[in-house]
C-alpha positions as CSV (number, residue, x, y, z in Angstrom):
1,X,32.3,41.4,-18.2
2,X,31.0,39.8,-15.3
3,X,27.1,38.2,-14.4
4,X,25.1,37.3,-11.1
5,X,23.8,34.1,-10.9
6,X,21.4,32.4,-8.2
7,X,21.0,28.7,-7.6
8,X,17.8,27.9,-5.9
9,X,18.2,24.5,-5.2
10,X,13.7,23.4,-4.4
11,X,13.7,23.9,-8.5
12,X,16.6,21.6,-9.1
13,X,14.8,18.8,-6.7
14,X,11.6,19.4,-7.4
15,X,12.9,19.3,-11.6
16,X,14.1,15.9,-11.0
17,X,11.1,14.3,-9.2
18,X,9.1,15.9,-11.8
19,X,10.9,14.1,-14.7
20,X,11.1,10.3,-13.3
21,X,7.8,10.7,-12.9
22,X,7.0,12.1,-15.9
23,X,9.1,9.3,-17.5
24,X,7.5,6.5,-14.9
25,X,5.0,5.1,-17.8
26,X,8.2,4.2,-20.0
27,X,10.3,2.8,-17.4
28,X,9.2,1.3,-13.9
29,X,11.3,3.2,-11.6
30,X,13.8,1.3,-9.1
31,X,13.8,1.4,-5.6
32,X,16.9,3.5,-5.4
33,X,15.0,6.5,-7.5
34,X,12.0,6.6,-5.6
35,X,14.4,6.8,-2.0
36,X,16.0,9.4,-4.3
37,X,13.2,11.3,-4.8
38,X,11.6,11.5,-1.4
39,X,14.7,12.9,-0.5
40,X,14.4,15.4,-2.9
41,X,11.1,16.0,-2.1
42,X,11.7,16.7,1.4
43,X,14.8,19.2,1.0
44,X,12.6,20.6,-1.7
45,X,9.8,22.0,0.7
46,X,12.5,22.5,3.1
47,X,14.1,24.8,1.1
48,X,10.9,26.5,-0.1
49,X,10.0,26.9,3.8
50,X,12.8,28.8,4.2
51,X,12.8,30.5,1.0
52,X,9.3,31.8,2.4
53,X,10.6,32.9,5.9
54,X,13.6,35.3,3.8
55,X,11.2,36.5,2.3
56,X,9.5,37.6,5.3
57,X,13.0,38.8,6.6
58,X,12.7,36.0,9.5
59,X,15.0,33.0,8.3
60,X,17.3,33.5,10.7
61,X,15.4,33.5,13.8
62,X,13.7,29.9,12.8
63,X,16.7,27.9,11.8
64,X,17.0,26.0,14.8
65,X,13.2,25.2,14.3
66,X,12.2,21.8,12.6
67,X,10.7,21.6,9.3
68,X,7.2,20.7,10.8
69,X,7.8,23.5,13.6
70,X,8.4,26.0,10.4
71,X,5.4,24.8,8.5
72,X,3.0,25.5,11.4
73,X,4.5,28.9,12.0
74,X,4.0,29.9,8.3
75,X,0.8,28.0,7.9
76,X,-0.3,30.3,11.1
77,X,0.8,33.7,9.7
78,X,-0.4,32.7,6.1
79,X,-4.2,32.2,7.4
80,X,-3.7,28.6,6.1
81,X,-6.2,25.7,7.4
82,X,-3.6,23.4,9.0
83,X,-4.6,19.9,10.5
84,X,-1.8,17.3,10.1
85,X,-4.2,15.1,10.2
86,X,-5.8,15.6,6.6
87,X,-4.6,16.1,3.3
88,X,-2.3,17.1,2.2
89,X,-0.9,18.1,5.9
90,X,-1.0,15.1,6.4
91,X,0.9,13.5,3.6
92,X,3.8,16.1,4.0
93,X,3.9,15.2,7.7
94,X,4.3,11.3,6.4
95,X,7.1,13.0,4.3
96,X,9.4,14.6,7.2
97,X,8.7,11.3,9.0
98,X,10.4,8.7,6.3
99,X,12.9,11.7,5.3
100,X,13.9,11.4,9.0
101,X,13.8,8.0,9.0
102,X,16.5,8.2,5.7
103,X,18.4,10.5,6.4
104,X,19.1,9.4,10.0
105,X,19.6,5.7,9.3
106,X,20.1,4.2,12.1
107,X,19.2,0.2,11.1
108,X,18.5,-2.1,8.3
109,X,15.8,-4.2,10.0
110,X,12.2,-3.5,8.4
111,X,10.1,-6.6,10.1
112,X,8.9,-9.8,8.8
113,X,6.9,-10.3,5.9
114,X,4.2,-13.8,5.7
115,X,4.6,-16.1,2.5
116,X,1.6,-14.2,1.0
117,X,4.0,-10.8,1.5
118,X,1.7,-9.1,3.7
119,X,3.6,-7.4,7.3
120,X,3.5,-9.6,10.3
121,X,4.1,-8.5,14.1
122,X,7.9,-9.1,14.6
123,X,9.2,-11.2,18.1
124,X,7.9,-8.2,20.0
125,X,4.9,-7.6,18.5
126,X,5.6,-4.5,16.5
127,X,5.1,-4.1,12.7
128,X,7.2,-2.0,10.9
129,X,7.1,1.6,11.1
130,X,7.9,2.0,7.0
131,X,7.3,-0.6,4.5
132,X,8.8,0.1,0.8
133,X,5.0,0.1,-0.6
134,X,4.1,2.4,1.8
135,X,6.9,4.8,2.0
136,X,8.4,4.9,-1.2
137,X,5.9,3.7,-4.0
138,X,5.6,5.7,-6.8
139,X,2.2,6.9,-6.1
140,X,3.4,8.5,-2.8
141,X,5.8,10.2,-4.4
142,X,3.4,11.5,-6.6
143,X,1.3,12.5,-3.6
144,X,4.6,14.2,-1.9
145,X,5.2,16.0,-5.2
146,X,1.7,17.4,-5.2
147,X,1.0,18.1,-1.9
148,X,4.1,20.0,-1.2
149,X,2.7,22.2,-4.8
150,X,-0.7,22.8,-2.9
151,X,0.4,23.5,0.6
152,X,3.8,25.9,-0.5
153,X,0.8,27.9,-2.9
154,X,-0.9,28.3,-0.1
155,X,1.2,29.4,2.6
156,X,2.6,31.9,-0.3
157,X,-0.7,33.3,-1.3
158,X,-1.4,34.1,2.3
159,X,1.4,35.9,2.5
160,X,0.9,37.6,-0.3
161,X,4.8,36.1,-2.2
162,X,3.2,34.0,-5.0
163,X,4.8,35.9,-7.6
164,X,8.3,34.3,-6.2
165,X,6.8,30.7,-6.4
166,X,5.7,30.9,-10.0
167,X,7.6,28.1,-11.1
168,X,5.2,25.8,-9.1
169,X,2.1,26.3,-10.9
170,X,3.8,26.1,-14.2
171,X,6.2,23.4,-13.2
172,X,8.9,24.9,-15.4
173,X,11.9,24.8,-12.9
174,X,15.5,26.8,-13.4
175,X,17.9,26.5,-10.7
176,X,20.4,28.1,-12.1
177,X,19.2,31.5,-13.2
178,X,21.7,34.6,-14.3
179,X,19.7,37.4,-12.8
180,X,21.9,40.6,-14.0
């Protein structure tokens, strides 16, 4: 006897942010699981953006796009009110911005930091464009986690596919699912 199984990989990310922060009032988390999970956070939306354009029988015509260039299209075609400049647009487009920065590590350098740790303008004048509070604190992961819940719902309501994004009301995720 044989069975059909599907991986969808947003449940497994968005299962593991969901627990360290679900365990965060036990155990402070550690810089290394907070990079983690913006990470996770980022391919998580990712993958539900795409998810969303399958299911509109259009993935493969926006692959080459970028993951902000996909979220407008769908947030377009969905009726969604998109202004990057507002929540929670706005926290999602801080999102692709420090994934990028991660996953295309280019330097260590951050900037310089005053005795009273507070960011000071570097030899050039510049401050740094992501600060570890800023980027990767646990409340912005919180934020990321939530906001990518509010805008997937709804870019999937408006185009009428909640029923395959169930999982993110009730937070119960299954990535690995037999389906026959």
């Amino acid at each position: 006897m044989t069975a059909a199984f599907e991986f969808y990989a947003e449940q497994a990310y968005l299962s593991f942010v969901k627990k360290l922060l679900d365990r965060r009032s036990t155990k402070k988390l550690g810089v290394e699981e907070r990079v983690v999970s913006v990470l996770a956070c980022a391919a998580a939306i990712e993958a539900m953006v795409n998810r969303l354009f399958d299911l509109q029988g259009a993935l493969e015509q926006h692959q080459s796009l970028s993951l902000e260039q996909k979220i407008e299209i769908l947030a377009k075609k969905s009726g969604a009110n998109r202004n990057w400049g507002n929540p929670p647009w706005q926290n999602i487009k801080e999102l692709i911005q420090v994934r990028n920065w991660l996953a295309h590590y280019k330097e260590s350098w951050l900037g310089l930091m005053n005795s009273e740790s507070q960011w000071v303008p570097d030899h050039n004048q510049k401050m740094p464009r992501f600060t570890p509070q800023n980027a990767f604190c646990t409340e912005c992961i919180e934020n990321y986690y939530r906001n990518i819940i509010a805008i997937v719902t709804l870019m999937a309501n408006g185009l009428g596919c909640m029923d395959q994004f169930a999982y993110i009301q009730s937070e119960v995720y299954e990535p690995f699912v037999q389906t026959g």
